[in-house]
Backbone as JSON, one array per atom type, in Angstrom:
{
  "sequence": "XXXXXXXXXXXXXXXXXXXXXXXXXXXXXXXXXXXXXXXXXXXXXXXXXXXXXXXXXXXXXXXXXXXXXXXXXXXXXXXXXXXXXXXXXXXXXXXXXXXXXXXXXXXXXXXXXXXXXXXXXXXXXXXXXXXXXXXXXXXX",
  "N": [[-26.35, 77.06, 87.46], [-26.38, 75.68, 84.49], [-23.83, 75.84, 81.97], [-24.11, 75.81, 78.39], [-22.61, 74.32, 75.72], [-21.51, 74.91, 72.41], [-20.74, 72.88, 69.65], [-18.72, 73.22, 66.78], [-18.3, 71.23, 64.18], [-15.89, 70.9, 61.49], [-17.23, 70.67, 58.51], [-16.6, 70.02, 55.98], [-13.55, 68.97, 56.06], [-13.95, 66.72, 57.7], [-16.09, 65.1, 55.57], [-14.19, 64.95, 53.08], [-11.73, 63.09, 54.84], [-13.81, 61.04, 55.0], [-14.35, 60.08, 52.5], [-11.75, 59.59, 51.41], [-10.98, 57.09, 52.23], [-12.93, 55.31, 52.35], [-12.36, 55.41, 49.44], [-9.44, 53.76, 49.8], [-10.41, 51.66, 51.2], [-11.3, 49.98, 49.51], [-13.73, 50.28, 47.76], [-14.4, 49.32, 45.08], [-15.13, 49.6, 42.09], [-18.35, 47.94, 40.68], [-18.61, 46.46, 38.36], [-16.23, 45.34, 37.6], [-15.71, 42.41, 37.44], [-14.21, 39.01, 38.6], [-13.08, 36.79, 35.76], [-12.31, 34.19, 36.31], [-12.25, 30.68, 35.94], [-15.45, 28.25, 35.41], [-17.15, 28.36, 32.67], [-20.56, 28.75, 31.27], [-23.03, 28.35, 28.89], [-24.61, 26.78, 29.15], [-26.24, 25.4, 26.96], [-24.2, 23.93, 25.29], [-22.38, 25.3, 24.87], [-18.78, 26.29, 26.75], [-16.63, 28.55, 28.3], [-13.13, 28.13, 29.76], [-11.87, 30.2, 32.01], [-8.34, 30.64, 32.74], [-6.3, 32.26, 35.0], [-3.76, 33.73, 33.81], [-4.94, 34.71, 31.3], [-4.69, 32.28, 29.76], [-7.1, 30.45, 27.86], [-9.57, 28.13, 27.36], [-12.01, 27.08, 25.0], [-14.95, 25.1, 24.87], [-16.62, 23.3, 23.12], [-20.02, 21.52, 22.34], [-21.24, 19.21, 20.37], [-23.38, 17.23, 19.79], [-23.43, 14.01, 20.85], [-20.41, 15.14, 21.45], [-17.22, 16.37, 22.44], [-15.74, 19.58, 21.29], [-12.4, 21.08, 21.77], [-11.01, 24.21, 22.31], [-8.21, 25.71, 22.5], [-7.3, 29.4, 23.87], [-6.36, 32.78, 23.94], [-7.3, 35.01, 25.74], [-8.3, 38.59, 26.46], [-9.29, 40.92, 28.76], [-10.77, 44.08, 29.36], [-12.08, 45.59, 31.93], [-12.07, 48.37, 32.24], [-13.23, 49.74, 30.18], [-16.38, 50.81, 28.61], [-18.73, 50.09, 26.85], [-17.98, 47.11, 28.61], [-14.67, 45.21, 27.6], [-13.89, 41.98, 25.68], [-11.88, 39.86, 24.27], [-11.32, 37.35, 22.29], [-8.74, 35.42, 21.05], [-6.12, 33.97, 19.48], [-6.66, 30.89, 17.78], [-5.94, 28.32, 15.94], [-6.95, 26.79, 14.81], [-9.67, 25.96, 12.29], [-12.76, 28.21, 11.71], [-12.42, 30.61, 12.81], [-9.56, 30.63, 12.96], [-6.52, 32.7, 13.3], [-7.99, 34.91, 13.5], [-9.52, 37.24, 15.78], [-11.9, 37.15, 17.96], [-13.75, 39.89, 18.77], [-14.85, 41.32, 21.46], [-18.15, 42.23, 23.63], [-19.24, 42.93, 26.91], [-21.18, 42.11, 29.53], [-21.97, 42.06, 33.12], [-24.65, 40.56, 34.6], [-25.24, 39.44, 37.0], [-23.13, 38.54, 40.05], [-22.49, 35.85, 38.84], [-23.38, 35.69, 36.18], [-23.36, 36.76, 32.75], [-23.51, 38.49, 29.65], [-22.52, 38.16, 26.36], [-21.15, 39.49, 23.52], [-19.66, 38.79, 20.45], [-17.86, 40.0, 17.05], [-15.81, 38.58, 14.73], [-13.03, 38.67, 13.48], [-10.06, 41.05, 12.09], [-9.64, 43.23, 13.22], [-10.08, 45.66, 15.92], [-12.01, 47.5, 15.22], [-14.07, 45.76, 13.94], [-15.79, 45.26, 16.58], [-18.62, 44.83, 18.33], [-21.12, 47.45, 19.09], [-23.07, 47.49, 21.16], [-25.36, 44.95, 22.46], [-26.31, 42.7, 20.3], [-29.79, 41.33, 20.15], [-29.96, 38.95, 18.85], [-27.42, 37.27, 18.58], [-26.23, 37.65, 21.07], [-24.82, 35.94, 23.74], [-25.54, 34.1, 27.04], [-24.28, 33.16, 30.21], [-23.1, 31.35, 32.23], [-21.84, 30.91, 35.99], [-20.4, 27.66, 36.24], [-20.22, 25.57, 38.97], [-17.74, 24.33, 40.55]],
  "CA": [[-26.89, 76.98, 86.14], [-25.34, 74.8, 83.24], [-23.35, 76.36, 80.53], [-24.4, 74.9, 76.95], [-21.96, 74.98, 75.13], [-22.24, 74.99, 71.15], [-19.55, 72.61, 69.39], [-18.67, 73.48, 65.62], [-17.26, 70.48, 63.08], [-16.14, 71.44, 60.7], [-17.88, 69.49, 57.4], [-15.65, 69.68, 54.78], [-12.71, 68.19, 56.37], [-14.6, 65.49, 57.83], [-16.42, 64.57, 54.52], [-12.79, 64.47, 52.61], [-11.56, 61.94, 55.09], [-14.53, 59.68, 54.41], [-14.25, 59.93, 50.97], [-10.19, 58.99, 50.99], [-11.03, 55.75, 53.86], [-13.91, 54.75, 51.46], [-11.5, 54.71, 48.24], [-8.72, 53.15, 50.61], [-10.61, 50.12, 51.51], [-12.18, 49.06, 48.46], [-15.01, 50.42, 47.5], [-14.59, 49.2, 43.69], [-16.25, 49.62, 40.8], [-18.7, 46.23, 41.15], [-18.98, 45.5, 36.64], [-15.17, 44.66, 37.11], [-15.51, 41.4, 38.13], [-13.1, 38.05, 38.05], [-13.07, 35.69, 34.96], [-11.35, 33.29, 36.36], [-13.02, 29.43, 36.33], [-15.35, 28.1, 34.0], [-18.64, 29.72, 32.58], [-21.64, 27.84, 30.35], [-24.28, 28.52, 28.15], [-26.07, 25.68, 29.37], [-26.87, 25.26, 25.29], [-23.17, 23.19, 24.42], [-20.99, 25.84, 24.92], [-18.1, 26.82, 28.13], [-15.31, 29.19, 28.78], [-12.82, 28.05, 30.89], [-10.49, 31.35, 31.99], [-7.43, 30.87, 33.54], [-5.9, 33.72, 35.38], [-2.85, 33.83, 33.02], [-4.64, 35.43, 30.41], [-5.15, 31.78, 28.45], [-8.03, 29.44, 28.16], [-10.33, 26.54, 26.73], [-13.23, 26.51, 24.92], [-15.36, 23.76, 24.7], [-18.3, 23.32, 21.79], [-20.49, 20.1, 22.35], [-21.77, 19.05, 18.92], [-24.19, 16.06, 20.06], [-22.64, 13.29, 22.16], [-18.52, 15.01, 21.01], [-17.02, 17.64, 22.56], [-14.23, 19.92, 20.78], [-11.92, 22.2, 22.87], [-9.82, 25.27, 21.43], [-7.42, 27.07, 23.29], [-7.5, 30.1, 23.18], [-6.02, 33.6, 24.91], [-8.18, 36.16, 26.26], [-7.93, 40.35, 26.7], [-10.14, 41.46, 29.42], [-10.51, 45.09, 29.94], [-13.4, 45.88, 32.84], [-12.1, 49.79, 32.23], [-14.19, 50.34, 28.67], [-17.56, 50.84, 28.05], [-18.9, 48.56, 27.38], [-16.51, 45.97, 29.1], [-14.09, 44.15, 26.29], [-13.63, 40.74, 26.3], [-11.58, 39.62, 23.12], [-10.87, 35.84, 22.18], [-7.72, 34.91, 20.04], [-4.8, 32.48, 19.58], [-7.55, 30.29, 17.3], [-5.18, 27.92, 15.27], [-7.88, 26.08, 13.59], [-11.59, 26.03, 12.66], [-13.22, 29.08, 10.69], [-11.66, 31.82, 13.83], [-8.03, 30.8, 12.74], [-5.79, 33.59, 12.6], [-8.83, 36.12, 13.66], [-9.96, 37.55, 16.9], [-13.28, 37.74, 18.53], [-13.56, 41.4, 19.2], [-16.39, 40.92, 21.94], [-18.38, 43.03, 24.71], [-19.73, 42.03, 28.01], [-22.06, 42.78, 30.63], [-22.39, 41.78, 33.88], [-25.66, 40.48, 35.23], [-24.94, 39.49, 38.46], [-21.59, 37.92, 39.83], [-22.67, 34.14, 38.67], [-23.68, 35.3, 35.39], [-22.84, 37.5, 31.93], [-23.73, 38.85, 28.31], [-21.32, 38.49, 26.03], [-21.88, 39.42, 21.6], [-19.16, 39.31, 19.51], [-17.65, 39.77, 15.76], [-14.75, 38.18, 14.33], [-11.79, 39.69, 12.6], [-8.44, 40.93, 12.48], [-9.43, 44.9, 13.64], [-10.89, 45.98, 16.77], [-12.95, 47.94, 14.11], [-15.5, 44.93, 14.05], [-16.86, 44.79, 17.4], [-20.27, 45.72, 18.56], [-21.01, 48.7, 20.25], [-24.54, 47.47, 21.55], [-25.78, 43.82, 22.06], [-27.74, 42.48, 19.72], [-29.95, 39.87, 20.32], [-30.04, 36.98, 18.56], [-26.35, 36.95, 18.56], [-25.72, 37.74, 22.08], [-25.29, 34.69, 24.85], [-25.84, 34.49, 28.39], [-22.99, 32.73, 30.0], [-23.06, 31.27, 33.93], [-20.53, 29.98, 36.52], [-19.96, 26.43, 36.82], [-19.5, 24.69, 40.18], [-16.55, 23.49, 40.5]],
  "C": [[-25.84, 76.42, 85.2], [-25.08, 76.03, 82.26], [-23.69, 75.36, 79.39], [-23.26, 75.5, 76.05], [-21.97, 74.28, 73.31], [-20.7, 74.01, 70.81], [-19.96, 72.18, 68.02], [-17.61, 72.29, 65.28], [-17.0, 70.59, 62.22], [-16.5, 70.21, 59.2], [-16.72, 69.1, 56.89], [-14.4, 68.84, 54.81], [-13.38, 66.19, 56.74], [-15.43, 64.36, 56.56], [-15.29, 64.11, 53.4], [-12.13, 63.54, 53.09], [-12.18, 60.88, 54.67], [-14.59, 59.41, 53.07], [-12.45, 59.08, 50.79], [-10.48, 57.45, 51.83], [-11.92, 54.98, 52.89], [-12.94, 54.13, 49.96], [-10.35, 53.71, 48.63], [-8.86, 51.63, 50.66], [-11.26, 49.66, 50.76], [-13.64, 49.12, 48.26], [-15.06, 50.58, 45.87], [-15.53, 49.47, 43.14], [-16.75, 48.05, 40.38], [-19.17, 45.87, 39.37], [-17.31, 45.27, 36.56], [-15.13, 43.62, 38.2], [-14.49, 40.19, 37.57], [-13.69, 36.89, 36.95], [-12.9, 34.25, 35.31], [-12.4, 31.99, 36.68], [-14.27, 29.1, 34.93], [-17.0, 28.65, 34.03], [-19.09, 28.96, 31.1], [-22.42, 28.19, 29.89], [-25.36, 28.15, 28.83], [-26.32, 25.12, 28.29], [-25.54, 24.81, 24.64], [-21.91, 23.79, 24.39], [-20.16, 26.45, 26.47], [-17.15, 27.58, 27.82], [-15.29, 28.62, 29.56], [-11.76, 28.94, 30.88], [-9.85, 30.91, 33.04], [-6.92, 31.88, 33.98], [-4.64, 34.17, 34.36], [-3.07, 34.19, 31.82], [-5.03, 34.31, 28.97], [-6.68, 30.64, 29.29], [-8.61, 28.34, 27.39], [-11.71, 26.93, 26.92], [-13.91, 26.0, 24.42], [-17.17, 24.22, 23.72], [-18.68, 21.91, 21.56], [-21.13, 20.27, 21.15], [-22.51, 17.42, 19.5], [-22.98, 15.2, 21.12], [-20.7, 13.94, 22.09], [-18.43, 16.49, 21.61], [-15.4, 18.26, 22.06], [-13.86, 21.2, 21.69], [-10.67, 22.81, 21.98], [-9.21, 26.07, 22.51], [-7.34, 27.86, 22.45], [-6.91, 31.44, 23.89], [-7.05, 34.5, 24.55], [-7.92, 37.82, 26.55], [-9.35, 40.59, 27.17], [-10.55, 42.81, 30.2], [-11.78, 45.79, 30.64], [-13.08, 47.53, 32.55], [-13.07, 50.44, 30.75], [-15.77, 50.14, 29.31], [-18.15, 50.76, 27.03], [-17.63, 47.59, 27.74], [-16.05, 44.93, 27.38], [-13.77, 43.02, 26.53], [-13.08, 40.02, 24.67], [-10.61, 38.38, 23.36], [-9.84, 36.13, 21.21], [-6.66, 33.72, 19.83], [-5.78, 31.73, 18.8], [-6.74, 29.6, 16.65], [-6.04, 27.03, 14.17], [-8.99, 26.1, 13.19], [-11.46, 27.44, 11.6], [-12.52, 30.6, 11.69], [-9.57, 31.65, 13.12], [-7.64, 31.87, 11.97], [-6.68, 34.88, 12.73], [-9.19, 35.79, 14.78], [-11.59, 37.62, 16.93], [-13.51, 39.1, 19.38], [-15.18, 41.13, 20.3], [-16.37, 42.14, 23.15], [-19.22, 42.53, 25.86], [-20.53, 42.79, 28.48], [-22.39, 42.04, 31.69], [-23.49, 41.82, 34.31], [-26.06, 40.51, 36.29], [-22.74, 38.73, 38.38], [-21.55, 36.27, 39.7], [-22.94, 34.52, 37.18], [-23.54, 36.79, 34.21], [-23.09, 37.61, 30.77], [-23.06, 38.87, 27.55], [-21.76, 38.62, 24.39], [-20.43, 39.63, 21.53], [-18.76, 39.54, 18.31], [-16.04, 39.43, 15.75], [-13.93, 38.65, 13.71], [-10.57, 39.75, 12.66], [-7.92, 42.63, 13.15], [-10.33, 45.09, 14.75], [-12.23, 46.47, 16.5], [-14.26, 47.35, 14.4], [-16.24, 44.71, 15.43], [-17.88, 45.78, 17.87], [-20.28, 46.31, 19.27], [-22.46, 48.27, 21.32], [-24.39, 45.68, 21.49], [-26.84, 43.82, 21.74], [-28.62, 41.52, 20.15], [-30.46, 38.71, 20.72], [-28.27, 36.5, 18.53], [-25.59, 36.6, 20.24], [-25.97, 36.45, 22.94], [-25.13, 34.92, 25.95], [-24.56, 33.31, 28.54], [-22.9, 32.48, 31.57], [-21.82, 30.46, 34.48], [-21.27, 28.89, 36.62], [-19.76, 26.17, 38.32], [-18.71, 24.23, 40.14], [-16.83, 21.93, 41.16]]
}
């Protein structure tokens, strides 16, 4: 006659490993995604982010297009995600930030509203919108 024999695992240990193996190998948080490359309206206007923090962006006004550098502050840890333009040297932004907030749609495409200023103060807690724009990758 067979012996059966009963064999105890214990949970808790076993569920604590998979939890540390899971944070281990990258199981991010998927609304911090990369900036980096360039990103369109479609409607005249692009970001282009460089990884370094600066960038270029471009505002078609009929057949002319004008380009502002500009540096960027991208912090995926807030809620709502921050995404604040500056460096502006000329134009009606000179010398004031775009205090802005984001939202990931998917990973090709993004929400972005913001207000202008010189205090974090001004930006929106909510998108509104008629202000807010949608914002897709480019092909390289």
């Amino acid at each position: 006659m067979m012996q059966q024999r009963n064999v105890h695992i214990p949970v808790a240990p076993v569920a604590i490993t998979l939890l540390i193996l899971l944070s281990i190998t990258g199981c991010t948080d998927s609304t911090c995604r990369t900036l980096s490359g360039r990103w369109s309206t479609r409607e005249g206007q692009s970001f282009y982010f460089q990884e370094n923090g600066h960038g270029l962006w471009l505002v078609r006004f009929g057949s002319k297009i004008d380009t502002f550098p500009m540096a960027y502050r991208y912090d995926c840890g807030k809620q709502p995600i921050e995404l604040d333009l500056s460096g502006f040297e000329t134009g009606p932004l000179a010398g004031k930030t775009l205090f802005g907030i984001l939202e990931w749609n998917s990973d090709t495409s993004f929400r972005f509203d913001a207000e202008a200023g010189t205090s974090p103060t001004v930006r929106p807690s909510t998108f509104e919108s008629d202000q807010t724009q949608k914002f897709f990758i480019e092909k390289e």
